[in-house]
Structure formats: structure tokens, C-alpha cells
C-alpha positions in Angstrom: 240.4 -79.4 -81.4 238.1 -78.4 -84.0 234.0 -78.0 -83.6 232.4 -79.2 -86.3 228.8 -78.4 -86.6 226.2 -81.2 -87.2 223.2 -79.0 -86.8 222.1 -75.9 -89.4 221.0 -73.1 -87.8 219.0 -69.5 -88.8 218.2 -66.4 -87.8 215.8 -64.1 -89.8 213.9 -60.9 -89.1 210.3 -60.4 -90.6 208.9 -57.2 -90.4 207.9 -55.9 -88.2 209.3 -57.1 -84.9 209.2 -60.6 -85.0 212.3 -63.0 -85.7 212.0 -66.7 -87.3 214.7 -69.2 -86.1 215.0 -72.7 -88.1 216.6 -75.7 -87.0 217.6 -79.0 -88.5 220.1 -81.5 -89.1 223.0 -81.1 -91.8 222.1 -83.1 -94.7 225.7 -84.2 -96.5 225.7 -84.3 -100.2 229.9 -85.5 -100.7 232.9 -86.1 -98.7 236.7 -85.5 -98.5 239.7 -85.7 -96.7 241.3 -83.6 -94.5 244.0 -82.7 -91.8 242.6 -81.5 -88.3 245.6 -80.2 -87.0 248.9 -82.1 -86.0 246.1 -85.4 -86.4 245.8 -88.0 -89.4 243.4 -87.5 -91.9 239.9 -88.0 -91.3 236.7 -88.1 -93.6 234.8 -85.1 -92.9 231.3 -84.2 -94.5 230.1 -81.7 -96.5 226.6 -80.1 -96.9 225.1 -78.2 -99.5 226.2 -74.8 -98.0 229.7 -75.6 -97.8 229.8 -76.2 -94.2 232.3 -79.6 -93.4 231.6 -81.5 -90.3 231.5 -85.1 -88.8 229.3 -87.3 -89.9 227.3 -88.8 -86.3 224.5 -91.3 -86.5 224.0 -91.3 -89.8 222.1 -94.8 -91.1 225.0 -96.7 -92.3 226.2 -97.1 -95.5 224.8 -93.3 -96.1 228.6 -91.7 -95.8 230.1 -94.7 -98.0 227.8 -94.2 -100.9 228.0 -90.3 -101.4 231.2 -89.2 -103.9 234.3 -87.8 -102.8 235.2 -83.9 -103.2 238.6 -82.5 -105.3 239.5 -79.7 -106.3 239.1 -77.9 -103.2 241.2 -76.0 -101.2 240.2 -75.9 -97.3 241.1 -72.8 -95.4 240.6 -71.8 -91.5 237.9 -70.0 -90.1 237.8 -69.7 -86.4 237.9 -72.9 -84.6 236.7 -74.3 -88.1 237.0 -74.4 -91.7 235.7 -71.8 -94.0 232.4 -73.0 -96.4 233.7 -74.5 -99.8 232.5 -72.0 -102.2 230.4 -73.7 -104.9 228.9 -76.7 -103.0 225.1 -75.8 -103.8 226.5 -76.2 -107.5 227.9 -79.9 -106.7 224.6 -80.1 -104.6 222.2 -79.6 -107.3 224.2 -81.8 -110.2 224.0 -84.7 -107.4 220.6 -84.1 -106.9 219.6 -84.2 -110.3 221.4 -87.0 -111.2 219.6 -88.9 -108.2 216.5 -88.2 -108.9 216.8 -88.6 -112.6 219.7 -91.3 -113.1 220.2 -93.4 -109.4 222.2 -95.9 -111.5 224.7 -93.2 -112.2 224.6 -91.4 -109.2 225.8 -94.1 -108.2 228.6 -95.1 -110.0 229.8 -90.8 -109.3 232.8 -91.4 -107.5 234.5 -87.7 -107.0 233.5 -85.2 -108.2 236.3 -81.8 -108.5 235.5 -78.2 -108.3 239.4 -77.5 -109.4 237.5 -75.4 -112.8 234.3 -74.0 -111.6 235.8 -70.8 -110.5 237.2 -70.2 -113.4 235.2 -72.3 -116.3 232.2 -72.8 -115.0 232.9 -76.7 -115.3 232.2 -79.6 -112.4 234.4 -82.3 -113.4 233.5 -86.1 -112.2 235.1 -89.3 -112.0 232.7 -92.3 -112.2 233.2 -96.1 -112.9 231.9 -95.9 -116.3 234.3 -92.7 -117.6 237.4 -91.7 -116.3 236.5 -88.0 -116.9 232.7 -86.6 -117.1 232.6 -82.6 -117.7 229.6 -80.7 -116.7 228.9 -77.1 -117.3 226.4 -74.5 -115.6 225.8 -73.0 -118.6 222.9 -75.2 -118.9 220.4 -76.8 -116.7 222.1 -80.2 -115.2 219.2 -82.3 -116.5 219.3 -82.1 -119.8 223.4 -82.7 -119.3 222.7 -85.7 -117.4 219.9 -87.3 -120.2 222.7 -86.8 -122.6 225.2 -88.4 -120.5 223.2 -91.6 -120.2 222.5 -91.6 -123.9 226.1 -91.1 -124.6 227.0 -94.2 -122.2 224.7 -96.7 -123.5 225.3 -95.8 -127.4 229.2 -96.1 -126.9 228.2 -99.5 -124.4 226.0 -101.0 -127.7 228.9 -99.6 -130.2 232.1 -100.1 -128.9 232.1 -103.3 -126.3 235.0 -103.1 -124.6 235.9 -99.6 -125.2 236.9 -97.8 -122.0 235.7 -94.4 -122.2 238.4 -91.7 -121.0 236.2 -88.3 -121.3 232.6 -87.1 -122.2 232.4 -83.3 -122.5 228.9 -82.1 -121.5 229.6 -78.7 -121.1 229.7 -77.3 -124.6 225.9 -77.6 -125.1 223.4 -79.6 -126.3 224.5 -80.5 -130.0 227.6 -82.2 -130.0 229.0 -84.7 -126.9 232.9 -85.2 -127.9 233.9 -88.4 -126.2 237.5 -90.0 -125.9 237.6 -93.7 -125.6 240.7 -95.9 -124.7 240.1 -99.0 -127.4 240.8 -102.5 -126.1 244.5 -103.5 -126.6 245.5 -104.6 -130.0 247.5 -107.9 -130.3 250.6 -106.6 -128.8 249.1 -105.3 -125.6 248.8 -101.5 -126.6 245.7 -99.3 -126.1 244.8 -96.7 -128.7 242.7 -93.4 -127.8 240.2 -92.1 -130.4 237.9 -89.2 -130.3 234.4 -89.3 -131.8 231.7 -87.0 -131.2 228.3 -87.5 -131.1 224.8 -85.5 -131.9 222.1 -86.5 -129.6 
């Protein structure tokens, strides 16, 4: 069986001979699925350091409402799993987009790591587009003003339109967006590009 730590823990040394420990509970910022062993899959939580554990006494409806993790690949440590590498990234784009946007924070359904290694990119999944890309080249608030501005232009514009991909992560002057167009008469959809200069 795997231990899964609920509590955070910390050790520090401050000069000259005294040590400072801190305690407190795990606060989880996503979830995702995984394989304990020869078990089914169970929803495990992860916090802002990486760390994955079970979610115990939590008020409810907490765990249902945060977004789901992709893009990851889980490996072993110990009796446990190793800390996902680039949660405090995740962390800080949910954050912001709490605080700033609750409505879409909200509607954030997964969100992948699969290209932050290598592109520096957070991709999401969300009710209102299919396909949100952030990048960490820029500070996640002015990415996530421009996403809402985005929405609600292509909402007033194109009723109807669902919207495949928003790319956030090329900078501040230009939002290139994909929408899926409602179906012409014989049932097809049509994808069109436009781009747009907050």
C-alpha cells in the first residue's frame, strides 16, 4: 500500500543554532487519476508542490470543482510517487484565474502540462474552448484579461460559434482563435481562423 501524505511538513535552520519547523494541511490545487498498484484507479490530489495524496475531510464539493491534471507522467518514489514537476506553474495560473475570473476558473476543466517542459506552454480544456494555450513568458494575468475579452467578443460576434483554440502564449498583441462555425444546411461544420488585437 502506498502512504500518501495529507500534511506538509518543514525543516529549516536559522543561524545560529536554532531550527524552525512548519506544519499545515496540504492545500490541493487539481486532480488526476491514477493506478496504486495491482488496484483500480483512484482520484488522487495534487498540491502546489507536486506532492499527490488522498483527499480526507475536505468540505464537499471542494475535490469535484478543482480541474483535472494531463500531461503528466507519474513515476515511483519510495512507498510513493515522485512530485509532478511544474505544479507551482499550474498553481499560480489557477490562482490567478480565481482570484481574477471565478466564472472561468470555473468552467477550467483539465488542464495538461504535456508542453511545459519543452514550450513553456499550460494547455487547458474548459467548457467554453476546447483548447486554451497559456505561456510563462508573460505574467498569467494579463493572459487571463485577454482570454475573457477574447470570449465575450467571439460570444457577441459569432453566436453559435464553438470555439476550438485561443492561443495566449504568443504575447500581448495578437489572440489567434479557431472556431468550429455552426453546421451549414447539410449538417457540416466549417473551422475558421481569425485573430484578434486586444
Amino acid at each position: 500500500a502506498i502512504e500518501l501524505a495529507e500534511k506538509a511538513a518543514g525543516v529549516s535552520r536559522k543561524f545560529p543554532d536554532t531550527r524552525v519547523v512548519r506544519s499545515g494541511e496540504r492545500l490541493p490545487v487539481a486532480r488526476l487519476m491514477a493506478r496504486v498498484g495491482d488496484g483500480p484507479a483512484e482520484a488522487l490530489l495534487a498540491a502546489r508542490d507536486g506532492v499527490l495524496y488522498k483527499g480526507r475531510g475536505y468540505p464537499p464539493g471542494l475535490e469535484a470543482g478543482l480541474p483535472w491534471l494531463d500531461g503528466v507522467r507519474l513515476s515511483r518514489a519510495g512507498a510513493g510517487f515522485a512530485p509532478i514537476e511544474g505544479m507551482e506553474t499550474v498553481s499560480d495560473l489557477l490562482e490567478q484565474a480565481r482570484t481574477d475570473a471565478p466564472e472561468l476558473y470555473r468552467d477550467i476543466r483539465v488542464v495538461s502540462l504535456e508542453r511545459l517542459a519543452e514550450d513553456g506552454v499550460l494547455l487547458a480544456r474548459m467548457g467554453a474552448a476546447e483548447r486554451v494555450r497559456f505561456g510563462t513568458r508573460e505574467g498569467f494575468p494579463a493572459q487571463i484579461r485577454r482570454l475573457e475579452w477574447t470570449l465575450g467578443r467571439l460570444r457577441a460576434e459569432n453566436p453559435g460559434a464553438r470555439v476550438r483554440s485561443v492561443d495566449l502564449s504568443i504575447g500581448a498583441t495578437q489572440v489567434p482563435v479557431t472556431l468550429d462555425e455552426a453546421p451549414a444546411a447539410r449538417g457540416a461544420r466549417t473551422a475558421r481562423g481569425r485573430i484578434f488585437q486586444p
